[in-house]
N, C-alpha and C positions, 0 to 999 in steps of 0.2 A: 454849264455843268459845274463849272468850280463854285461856283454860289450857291447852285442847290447842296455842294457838299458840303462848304462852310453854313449851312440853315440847318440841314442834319444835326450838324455837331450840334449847334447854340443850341437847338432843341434837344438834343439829351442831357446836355450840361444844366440847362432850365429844369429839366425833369430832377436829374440828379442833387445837384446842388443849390438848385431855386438862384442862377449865376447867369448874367448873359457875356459872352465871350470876352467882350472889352475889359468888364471884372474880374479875369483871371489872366489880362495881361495878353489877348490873344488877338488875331484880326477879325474884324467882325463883317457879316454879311451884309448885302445891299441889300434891304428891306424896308417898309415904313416902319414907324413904331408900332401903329393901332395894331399891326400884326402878331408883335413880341405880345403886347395888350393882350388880345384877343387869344391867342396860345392859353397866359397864363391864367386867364379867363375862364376859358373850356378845361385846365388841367385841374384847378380849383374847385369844379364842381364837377367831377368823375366822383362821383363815389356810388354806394347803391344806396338809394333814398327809404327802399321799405328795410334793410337793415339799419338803419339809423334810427327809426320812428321805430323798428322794433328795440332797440337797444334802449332808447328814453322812455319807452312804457314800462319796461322792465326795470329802470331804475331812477326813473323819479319818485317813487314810494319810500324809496330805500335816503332820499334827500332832508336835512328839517327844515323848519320853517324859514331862517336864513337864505339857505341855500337855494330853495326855492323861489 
C-alpha cells in the first residue's frame, strides 16, 4: 500500500513537473525503470491527433519558404 502511494505521487510530480521523486529530494518508489519509461511515454503522446493535423493545415500556408 505505501508503494502504491509513493507511485501516485511520482506520477503526478512527472505530470506536473516532468520530475521523478529522487529529483526533488524525496523517497522513491520500488518500481522498474521501463515503467517511469513507459508512463512518460504514454503521457507524451496524449494529445488529440485530428486537432493538431487540423492546426498544421490551417497554418502552414501562413509559413515561407524557410520555414517550411
Amino acid at each position: 500500500m505505501y508503494n502504491k502511494a509513493i507511485i501516485l505521487v511520482e506520477d503526478m510530480c512527472l505530470m506536473l513537473t516532468n520530475k521523478l521523486l529522487i529529483q526533488l529530494g524525496m523517497t522513491t518508489p520500488n518500481r522498474p525503470m521501463h515503467d517511469v519509461f513507459n508512463q512518460e511515454l504514454r503521457r507524451e503522446t496524449q494529445y488529440d491527433s485530428e486537432a493538431l493535423k487540423e492546426t498544421v493545415l490551417r497554418n502552414v500556408p501562413f509559413l515561407n519558404e524557410q520555414q517550411k
